[in-house]
N, CA, C and O atoms as a GROMACS GRO file, in nm:
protein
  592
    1UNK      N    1  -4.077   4.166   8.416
    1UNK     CA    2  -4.163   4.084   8.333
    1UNK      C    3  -4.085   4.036   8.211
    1UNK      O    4  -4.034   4.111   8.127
    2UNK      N    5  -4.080   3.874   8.212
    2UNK     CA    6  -4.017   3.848   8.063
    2UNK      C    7  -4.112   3.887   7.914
    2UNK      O    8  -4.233   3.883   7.892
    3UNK      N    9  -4.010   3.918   7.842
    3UNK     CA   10  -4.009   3.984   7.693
    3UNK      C   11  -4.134   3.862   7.630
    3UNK      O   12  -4.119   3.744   7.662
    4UNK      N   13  -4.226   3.891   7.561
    4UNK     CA   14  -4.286   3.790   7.491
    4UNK      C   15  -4.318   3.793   7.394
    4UNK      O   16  -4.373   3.902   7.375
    5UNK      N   17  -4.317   3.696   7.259
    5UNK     CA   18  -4.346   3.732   7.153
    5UNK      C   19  -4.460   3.653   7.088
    5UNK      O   20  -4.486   3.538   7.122
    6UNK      N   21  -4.541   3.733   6.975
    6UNK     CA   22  -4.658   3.700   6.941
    6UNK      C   23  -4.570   3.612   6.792
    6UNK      O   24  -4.454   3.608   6.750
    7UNK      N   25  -4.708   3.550   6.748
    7UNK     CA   26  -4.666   3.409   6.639
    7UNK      C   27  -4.608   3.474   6.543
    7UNK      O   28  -4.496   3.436   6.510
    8UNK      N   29  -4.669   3.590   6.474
    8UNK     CA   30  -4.639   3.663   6.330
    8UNK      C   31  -4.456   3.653   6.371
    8UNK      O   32  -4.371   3.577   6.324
    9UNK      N   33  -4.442   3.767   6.482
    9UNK     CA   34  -4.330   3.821   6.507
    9UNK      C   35  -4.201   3.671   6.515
    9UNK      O   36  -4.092   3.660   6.460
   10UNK      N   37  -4.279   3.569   6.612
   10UNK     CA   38  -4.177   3.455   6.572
   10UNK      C   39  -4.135   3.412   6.477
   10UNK      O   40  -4.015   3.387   6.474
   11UNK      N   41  -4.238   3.382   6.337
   11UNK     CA   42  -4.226   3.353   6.224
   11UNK      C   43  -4.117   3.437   6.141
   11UNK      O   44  -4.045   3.394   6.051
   12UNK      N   45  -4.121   3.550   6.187
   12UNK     CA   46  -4.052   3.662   6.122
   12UNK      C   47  -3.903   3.591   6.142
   12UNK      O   48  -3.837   3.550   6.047
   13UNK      N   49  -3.863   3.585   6.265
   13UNK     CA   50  -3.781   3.600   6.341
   13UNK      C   51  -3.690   3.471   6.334
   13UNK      O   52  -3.568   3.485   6.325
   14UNK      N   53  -3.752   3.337   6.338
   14UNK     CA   54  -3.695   3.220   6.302
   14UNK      C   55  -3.678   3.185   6.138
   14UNK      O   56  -3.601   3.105   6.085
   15UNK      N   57  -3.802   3.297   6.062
   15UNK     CA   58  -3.802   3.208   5.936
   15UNK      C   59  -3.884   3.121   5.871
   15UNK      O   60  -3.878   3.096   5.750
   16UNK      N   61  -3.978   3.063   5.967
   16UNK     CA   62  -4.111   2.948   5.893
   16UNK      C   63  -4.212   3.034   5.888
   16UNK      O   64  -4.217   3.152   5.925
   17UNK      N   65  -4.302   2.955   5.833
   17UNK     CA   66  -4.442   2.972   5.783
   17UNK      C   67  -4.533   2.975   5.980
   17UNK      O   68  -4.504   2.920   6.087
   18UNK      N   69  -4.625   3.057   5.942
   18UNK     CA   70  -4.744   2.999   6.066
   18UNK      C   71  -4.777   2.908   6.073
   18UNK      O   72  -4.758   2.847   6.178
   19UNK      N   73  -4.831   2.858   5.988
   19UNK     CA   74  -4.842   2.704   5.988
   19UNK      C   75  -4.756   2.581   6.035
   19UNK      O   76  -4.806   2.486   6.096
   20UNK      N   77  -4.637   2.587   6.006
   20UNK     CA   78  -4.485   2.552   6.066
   20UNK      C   79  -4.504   2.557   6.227
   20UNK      O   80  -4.483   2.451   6.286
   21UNK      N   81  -4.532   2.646   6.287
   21UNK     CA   82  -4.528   2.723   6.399
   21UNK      C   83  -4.628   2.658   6.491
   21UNK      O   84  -4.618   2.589   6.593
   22UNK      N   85  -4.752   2.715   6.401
   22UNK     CA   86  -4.909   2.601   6.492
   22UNK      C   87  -4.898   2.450   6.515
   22UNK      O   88  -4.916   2.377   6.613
   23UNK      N   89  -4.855   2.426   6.371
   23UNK     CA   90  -4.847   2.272   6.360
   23UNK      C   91  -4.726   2.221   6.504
   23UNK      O   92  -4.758   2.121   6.568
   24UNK      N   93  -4.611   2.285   6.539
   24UNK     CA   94  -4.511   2.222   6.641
   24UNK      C   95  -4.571   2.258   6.785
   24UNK      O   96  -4.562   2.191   6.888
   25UNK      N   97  -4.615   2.343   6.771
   25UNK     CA   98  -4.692   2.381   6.880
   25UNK      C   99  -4.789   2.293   6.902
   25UNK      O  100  -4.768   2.237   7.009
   26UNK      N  101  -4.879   2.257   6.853
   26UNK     CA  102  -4.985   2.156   6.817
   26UNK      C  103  -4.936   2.034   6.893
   26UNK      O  104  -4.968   1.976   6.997
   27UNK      N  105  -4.850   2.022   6.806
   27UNK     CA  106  -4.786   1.863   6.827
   27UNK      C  107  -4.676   1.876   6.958
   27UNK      O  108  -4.627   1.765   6.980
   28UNK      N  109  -4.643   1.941   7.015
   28UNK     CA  110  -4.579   1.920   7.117
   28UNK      C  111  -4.411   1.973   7.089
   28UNK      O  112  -4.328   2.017   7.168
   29UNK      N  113  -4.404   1.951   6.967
   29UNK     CA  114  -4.272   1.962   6.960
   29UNK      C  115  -4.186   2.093   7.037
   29UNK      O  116  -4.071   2.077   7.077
   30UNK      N  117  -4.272   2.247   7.053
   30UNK     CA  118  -4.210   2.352   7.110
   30UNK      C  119  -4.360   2.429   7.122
   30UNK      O  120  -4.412   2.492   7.030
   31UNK      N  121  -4.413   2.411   7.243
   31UNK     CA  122  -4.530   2.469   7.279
   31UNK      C  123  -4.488   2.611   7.386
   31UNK      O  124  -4.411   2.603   7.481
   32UNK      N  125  -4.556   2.734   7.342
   32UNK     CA  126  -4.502   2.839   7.400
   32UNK      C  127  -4.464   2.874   7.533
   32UNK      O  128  -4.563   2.862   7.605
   33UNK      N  129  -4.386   2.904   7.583
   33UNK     CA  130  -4.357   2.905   7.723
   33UNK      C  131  -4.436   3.010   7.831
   33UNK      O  132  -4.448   2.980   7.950
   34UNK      N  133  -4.478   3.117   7.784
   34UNK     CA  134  -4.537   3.218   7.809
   34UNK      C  135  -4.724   3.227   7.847
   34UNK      O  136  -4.776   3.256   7.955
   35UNK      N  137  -4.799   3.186   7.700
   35UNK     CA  138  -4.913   3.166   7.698
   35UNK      C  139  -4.925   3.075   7.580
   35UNK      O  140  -4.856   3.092   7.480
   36UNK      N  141  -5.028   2.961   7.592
   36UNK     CA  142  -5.059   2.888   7.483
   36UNK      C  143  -5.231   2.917   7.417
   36UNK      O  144  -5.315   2.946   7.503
   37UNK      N  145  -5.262   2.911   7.320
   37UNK     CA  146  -5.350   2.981   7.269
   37UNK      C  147  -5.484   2.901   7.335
   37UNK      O  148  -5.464   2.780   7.331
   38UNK      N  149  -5.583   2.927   7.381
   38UNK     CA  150  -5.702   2.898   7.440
   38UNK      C  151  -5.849   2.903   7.355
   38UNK      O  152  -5.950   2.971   7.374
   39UNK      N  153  -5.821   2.817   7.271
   39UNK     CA  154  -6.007   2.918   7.147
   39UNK      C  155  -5.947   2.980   7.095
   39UNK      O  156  -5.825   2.993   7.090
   40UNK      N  157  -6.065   3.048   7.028
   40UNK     CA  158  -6.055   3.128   6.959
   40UNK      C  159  -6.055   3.265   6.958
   40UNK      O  160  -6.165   3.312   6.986
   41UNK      N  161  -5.944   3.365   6.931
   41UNK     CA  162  -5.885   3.490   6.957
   41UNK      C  163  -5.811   3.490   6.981
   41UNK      O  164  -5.740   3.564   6.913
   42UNK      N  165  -5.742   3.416   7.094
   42UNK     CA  166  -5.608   3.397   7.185
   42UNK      C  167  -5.524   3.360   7.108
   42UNK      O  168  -5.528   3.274   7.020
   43UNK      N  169  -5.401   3.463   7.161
   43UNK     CA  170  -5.252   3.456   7.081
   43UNK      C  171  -5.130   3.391   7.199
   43UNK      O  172  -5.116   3.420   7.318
   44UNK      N  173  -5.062   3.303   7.122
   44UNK     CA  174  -5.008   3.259   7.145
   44UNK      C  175  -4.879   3.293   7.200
   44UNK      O  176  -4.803   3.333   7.112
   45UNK      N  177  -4.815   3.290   7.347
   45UNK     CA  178  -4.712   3.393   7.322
   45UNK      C  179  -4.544   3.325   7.388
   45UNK      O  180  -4.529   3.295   7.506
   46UNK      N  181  -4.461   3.316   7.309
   46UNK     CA  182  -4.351   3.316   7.327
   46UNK      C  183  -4.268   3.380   7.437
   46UNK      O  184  -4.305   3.477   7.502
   47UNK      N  185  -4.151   3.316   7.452
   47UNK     CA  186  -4.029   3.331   7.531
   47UNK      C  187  -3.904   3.381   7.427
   47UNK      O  188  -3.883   3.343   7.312
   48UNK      N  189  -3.832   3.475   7.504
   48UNK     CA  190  -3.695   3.503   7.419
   48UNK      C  191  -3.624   3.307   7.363
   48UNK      O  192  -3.602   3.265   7.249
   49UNK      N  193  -3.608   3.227   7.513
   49UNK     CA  194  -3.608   3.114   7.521
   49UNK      C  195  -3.638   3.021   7.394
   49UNK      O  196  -3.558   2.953   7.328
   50UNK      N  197  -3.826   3.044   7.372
   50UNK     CA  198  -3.874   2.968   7.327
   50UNK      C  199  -3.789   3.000   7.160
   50UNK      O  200  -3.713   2.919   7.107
   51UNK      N  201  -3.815   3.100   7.118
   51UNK     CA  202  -3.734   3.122   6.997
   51UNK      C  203  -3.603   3.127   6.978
   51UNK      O  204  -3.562   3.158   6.867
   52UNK      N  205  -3.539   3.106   7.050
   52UNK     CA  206  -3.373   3.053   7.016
   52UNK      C  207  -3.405   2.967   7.015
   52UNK      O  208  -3.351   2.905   6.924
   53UNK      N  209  -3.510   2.879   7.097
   53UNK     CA  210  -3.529   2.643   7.066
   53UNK      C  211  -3.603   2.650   6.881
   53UNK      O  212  -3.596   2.561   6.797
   54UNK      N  213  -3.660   2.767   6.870
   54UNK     CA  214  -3.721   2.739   6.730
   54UNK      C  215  -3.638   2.792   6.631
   54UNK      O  216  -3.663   2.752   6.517
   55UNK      N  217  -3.542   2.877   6.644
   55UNK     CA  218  -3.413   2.887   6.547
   55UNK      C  219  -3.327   2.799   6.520
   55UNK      O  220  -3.276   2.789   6.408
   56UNK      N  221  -3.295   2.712   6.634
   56UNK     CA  222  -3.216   2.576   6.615
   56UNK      C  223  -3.263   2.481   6.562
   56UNK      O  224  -3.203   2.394   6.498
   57UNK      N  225  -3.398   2.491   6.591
   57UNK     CA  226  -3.510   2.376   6.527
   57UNK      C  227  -3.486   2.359   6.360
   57UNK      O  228  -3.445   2.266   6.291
   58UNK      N  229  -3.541   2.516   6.327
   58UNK     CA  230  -3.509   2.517   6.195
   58UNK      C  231  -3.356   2.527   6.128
   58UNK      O  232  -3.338   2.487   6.013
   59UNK      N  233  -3.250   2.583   6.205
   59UNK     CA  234  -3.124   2.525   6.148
   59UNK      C  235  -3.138   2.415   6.100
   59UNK      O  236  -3.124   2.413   5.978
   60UNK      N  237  -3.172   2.266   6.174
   60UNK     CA  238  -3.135   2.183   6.192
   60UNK      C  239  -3.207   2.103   6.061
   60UNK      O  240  -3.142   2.019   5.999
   61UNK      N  241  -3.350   2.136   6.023
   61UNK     CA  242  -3.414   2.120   5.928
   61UNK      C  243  -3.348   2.160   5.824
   61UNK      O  244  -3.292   2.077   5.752
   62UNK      N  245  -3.344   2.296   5.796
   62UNK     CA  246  -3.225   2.332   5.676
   62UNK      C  247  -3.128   2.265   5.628
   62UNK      O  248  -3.085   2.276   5.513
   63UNK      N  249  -3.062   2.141   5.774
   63UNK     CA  250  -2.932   2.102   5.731
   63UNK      C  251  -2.952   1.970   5.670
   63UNK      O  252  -2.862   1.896   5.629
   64UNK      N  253  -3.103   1.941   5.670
   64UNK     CA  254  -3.142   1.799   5.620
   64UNK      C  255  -3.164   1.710   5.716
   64UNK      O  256  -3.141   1.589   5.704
   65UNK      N  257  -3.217   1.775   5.834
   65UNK     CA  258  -3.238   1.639   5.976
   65UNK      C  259  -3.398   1.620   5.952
   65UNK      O  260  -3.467   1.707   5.899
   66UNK      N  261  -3.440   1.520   5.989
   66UNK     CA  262  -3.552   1.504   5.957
   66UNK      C  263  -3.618   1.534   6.087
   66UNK      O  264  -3.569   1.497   6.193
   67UNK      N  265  -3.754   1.616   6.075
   67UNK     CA  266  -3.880   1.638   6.208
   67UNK      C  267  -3.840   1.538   6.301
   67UNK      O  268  -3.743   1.568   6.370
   68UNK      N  269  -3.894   1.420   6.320
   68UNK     CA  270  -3.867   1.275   6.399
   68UNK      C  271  -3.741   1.303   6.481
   68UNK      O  272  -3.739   1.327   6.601
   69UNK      N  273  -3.602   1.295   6.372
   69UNK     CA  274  -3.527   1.277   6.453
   69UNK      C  275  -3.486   1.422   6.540
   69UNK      O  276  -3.421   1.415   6.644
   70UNK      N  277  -3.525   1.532   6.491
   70UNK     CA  278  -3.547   1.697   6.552
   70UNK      C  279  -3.632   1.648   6.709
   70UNK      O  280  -3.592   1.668   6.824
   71UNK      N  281  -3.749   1.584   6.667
   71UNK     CA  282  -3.803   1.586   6.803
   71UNK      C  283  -3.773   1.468   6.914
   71UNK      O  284  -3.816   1.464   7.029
   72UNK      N  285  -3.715   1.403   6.868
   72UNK     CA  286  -3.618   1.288   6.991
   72UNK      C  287  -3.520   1.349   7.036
   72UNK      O  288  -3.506   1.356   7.158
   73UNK      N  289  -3.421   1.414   6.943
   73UNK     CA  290  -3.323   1.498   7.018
   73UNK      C  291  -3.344   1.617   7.114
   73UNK      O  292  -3.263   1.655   7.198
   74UNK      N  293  -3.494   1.683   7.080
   74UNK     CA  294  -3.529   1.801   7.179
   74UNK      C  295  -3.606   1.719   7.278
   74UNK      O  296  -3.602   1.779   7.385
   75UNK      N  297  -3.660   1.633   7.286
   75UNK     CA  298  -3.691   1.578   7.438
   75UNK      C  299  -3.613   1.491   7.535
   75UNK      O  300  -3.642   1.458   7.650
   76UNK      N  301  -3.436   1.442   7.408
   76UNK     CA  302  -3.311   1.435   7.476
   76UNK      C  303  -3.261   1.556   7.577
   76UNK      O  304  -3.250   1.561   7.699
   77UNK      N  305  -3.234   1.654   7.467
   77UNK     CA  306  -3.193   1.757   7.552
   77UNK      C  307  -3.283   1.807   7.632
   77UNK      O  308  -3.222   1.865   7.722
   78UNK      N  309  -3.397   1.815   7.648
   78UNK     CA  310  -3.474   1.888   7.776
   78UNK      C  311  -3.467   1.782   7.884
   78UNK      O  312  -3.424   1.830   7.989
   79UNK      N  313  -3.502   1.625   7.894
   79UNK     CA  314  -3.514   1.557   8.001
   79UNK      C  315  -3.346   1.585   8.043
   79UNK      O  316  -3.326   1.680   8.118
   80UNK      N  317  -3.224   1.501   7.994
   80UNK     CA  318  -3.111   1.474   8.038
   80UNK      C  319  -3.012   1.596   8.037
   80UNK      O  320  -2.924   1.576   8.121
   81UNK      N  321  -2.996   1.704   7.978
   81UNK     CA  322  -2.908   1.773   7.986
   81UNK      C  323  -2.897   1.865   8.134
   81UNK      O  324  -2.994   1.922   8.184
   82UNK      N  325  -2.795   1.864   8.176
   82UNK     CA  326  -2.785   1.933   8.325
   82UNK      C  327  -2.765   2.072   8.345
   82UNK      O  328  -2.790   2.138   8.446
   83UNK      N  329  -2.701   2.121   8.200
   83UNK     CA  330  -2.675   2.252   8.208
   83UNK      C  331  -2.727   2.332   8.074
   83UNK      O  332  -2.808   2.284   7.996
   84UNK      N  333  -2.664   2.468   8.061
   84UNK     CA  334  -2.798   2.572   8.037
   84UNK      C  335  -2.729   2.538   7.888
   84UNK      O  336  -2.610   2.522   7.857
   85UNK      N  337  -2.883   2.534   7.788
   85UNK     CA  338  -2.867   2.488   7.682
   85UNK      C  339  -2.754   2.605   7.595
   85UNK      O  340  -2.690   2.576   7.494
   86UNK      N  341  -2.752   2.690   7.640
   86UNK     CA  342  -2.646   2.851   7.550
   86UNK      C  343  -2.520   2.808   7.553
   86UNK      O  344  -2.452   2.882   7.482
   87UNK      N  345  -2.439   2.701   7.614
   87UNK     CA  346  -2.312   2.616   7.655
   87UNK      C  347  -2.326   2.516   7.597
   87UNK      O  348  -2.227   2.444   7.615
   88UNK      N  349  -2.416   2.460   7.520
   88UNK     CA  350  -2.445   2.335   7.420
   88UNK      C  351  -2.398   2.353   7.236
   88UNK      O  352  -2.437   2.431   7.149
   89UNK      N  353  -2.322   2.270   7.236
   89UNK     CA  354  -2.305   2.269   7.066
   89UNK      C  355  -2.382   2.150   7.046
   89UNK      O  356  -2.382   2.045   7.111
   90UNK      N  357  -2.456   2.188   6.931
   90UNK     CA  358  -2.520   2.055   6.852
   90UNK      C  359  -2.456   2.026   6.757
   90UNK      O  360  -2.410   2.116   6.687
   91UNK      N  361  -2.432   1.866   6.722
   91UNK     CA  362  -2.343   1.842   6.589
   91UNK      C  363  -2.445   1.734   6.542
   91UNK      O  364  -2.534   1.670   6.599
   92UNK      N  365  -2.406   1.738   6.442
   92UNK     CA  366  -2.513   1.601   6.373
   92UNK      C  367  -2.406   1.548   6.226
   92UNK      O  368  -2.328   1.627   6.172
   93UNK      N  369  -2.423   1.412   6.183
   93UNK     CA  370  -2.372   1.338   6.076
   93UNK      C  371  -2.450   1.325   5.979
   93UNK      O  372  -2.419   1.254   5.884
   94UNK      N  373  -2.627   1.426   5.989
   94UNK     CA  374  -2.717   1.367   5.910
   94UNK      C  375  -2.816   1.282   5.943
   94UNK      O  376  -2.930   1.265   5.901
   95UNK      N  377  -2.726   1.216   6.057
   95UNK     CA  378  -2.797   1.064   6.060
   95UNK      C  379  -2.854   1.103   6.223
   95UNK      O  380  -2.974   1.080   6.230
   96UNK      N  381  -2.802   1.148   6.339
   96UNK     CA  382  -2.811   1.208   6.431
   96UNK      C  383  -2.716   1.304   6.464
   96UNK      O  384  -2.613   1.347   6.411
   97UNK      N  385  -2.803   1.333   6.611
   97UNK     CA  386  -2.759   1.472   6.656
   97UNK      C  387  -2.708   1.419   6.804
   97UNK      O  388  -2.744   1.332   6.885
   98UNK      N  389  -2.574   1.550   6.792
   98UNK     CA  390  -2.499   1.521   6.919
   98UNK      C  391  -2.516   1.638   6.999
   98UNK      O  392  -2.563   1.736   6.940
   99UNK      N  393  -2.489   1.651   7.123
   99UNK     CA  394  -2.469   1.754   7.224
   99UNK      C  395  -2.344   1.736   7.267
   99UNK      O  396  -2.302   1.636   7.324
  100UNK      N  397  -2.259   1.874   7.231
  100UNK     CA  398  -2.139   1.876   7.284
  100UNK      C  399  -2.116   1.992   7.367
  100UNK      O  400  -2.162   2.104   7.344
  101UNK      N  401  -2.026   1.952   7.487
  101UNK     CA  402  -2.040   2.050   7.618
  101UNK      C  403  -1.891   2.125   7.597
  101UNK      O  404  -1.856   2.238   7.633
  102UNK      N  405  -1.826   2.034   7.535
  102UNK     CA  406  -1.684   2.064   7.548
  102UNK      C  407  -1.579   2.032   7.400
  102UNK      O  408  -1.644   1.963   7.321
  103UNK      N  409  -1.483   2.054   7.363
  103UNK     CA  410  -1.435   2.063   7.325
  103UNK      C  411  -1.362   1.909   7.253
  103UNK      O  412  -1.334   1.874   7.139
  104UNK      N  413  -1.351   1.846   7.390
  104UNK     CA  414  -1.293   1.730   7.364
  104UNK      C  415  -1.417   1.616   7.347
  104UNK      O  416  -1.401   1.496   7.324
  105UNK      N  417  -1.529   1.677   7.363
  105UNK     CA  418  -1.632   1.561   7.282
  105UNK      C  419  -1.658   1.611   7.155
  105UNK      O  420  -1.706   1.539   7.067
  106UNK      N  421  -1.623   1.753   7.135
  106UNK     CA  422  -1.633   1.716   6.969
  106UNK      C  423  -1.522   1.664   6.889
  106UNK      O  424  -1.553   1.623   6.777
  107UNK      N  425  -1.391   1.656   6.926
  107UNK     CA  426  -1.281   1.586   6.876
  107UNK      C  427  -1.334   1.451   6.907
  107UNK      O  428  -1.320   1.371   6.814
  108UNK      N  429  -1.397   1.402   7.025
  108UNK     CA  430  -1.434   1.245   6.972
  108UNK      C  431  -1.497   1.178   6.860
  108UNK      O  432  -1.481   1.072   6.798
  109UNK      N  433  -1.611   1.322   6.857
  109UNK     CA  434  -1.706   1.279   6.725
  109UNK      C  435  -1.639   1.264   6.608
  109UNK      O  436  -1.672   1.178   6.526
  110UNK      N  437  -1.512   1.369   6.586
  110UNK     CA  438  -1.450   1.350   6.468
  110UNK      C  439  -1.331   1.246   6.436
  110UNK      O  440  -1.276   1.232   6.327
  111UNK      N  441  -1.302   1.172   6.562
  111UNK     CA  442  -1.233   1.074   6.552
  111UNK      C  443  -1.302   0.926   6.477
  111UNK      O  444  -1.258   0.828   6.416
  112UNK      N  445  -1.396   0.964   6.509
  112UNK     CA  446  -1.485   0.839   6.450
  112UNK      C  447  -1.496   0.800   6.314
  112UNK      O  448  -1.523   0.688   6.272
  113UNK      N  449  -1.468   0.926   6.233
  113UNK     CA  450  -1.472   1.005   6.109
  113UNK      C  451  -1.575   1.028   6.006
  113UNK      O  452  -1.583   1.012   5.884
  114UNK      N  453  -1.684   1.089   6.147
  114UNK     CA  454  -1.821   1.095   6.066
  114UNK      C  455  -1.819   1.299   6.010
  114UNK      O  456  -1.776   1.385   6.086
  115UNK      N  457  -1.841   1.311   5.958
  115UNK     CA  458  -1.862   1.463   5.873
  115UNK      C  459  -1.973   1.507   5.974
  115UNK      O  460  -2.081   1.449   5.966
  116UNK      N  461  -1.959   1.588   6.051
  116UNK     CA  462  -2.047   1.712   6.143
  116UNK      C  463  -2.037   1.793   6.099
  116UNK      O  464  -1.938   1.818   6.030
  117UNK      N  465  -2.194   1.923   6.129
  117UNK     CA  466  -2.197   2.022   6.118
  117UNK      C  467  -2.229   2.065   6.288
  117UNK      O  468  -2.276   1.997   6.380
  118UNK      N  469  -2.180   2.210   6.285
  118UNK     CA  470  -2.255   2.203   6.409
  118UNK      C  471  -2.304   2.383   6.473
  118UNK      O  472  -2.237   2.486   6.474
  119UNK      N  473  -2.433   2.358   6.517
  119UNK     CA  474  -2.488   2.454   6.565
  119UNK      C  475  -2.481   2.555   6.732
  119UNK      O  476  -2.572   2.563   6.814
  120UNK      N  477  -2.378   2.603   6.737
  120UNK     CA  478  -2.345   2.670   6.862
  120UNK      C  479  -2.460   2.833   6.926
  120UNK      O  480  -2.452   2.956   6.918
  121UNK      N  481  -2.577   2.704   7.001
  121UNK     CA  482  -2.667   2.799   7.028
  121UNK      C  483  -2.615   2.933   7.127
  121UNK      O  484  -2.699   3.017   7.096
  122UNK      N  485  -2.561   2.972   7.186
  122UNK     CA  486  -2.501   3.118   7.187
  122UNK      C  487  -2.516   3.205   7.107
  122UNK      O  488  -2.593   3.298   7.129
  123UNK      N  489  -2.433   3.195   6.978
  123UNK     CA  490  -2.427   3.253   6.858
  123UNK      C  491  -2.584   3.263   6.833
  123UNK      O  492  -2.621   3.380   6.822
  124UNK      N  493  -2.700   3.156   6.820
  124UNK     CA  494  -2.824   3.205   6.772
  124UNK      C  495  -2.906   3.283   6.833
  124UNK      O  496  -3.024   3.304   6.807
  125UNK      N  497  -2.824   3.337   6.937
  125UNK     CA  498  -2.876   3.379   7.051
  125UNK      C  499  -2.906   3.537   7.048
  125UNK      O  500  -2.997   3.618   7.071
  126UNK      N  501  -2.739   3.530   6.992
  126UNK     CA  502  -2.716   3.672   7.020
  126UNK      C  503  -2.765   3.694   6.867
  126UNK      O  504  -2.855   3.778   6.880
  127UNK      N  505  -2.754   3.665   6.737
  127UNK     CA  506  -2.792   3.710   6.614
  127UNK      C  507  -2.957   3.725   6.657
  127UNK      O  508  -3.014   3.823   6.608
  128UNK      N  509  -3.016   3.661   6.720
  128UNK     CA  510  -3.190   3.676   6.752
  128UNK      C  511  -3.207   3.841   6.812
  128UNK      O  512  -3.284   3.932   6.783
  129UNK      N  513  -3.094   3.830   6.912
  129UNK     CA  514  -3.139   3.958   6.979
  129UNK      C  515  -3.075   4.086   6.891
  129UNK      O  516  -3.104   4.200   6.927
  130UNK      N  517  -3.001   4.068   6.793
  130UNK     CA  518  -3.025   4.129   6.711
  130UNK      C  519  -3.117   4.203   6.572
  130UNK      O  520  -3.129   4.315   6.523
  131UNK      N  521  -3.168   4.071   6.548
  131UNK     CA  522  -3.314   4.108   6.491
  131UNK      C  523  -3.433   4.132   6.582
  131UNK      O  524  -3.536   4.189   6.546
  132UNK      N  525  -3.415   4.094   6.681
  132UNK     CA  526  -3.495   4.163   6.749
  132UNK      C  527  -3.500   4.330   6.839
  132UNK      O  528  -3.588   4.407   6.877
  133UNK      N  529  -3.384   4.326   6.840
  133UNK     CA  530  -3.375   4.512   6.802
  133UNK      C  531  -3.416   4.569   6.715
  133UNK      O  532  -3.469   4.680   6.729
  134UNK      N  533  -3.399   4.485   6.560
  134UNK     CA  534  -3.444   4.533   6.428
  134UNK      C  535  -3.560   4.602   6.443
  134UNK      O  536  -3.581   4.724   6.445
  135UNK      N  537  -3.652   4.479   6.455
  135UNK     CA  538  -3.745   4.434   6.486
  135UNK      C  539  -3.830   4.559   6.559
  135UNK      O  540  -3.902   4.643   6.506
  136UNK      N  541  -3.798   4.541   6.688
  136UNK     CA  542  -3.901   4.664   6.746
  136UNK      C  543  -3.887   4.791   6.741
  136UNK      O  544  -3.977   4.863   6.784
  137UNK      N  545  -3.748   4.856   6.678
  137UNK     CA  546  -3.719   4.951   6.594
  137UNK      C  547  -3.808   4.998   6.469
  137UNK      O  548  -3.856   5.109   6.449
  138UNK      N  549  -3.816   4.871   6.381
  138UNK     CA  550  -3.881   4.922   6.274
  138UNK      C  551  -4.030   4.982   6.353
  138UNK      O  552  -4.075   5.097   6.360
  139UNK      N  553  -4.084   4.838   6.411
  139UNK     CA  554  -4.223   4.865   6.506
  139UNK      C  555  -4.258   4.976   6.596
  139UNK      O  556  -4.365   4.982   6.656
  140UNK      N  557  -4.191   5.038   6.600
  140UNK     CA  558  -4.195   5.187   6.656
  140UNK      C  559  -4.145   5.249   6.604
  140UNK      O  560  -4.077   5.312   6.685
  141UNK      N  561  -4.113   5.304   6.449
  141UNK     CA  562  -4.114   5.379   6.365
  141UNK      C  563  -4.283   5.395   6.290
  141UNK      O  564  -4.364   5.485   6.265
  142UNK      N  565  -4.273   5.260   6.276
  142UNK     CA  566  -4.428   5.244   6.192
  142UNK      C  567  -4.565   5.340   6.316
  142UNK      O  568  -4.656   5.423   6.305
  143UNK      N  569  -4.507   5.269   6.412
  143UNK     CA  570  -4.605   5.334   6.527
  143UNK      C  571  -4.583   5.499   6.488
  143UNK      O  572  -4.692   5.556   6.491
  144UNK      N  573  -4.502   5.566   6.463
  144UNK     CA  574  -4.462   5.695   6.501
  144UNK      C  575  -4.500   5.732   6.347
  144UNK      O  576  -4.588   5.812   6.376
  145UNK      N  577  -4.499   5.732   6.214
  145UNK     CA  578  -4.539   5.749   6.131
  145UNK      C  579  -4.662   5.707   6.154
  145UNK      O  580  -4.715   5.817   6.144
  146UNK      N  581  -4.744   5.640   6.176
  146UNK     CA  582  -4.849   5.609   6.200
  146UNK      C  583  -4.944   5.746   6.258
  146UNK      O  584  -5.046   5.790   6.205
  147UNK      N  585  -4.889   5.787   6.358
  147UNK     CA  586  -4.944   5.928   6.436
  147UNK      C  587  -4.971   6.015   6.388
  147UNK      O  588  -5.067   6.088   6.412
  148UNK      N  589  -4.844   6.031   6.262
  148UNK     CA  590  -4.888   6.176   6.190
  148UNK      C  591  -4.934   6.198   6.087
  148UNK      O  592  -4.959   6.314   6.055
   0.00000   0.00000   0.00000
């Protein structure tokens, strides 16, 4: 059974607000892969997946990309990309965002001589599953103090 995570715990985990979270969900931008909320009670529940796409999300915000152009580039990369997004570097000038597979397309980008930053989802991958050890560590301490 895949790992799933509830909204609080995402929020934790990427960094935004709930609201942040409902609202993209809402809107399409990264709707949960797992379960999507139904009425009222129902929690919403995440993919390991879904939160590495919402850590990059918010990198990318941090770096000054605007929502708009965040959500053209994530329905770039989900329709056209052929391979598994953890082998993807994202670079951006500010102005847009690139997908680089290899090495020698990011030397193209810099031939051009636009200033990139760039986000190598692997790396957010593995720092996630590190807080997420944190994470259910602390959560089963609290459980275990909790008992006695």
């Amino acid at each position: 059974m895949e790992e799933a995570f509830r909204a609080p715990q995402v929020c934790n985990l990427v960094g935004i607000t709930y609201r942040q979270l409902d609202y993209w969900a809402r809107t399409g931008l990264l709707k949960p892969s797992i379960r999507s909320a139904h009425g009222s009670g129902t929690q919403r529940l995440y993919s390991f997946t879904d939160v590495v796409q919402l850590k990059v999300i918010k990198r990318l915000l941090d770096a000054g990309m605007s929502l708009k152009k965040i959500r053209q580039a994530i329905d770039i990369l989900r329709n056209q990309l052929q391979s598994d997004l953890v082998d993807v570097t994202l670079l951006s000038d500010g102005q847009t965002i690139y997908a680089a597979h290899s090495a020698e397309e990011v030397v193209d980008v810099f031939r051009r001589g636009q200033g990139v930053f760039g986000i190598a989802i692997g790396p957010v991958q593995e720092e996630l599953e590190g807080q997420i050890h944190e994470l259910w560590t602390e959560e089963n301490v609290d459980v275990q103090e909790a008992r006695l």
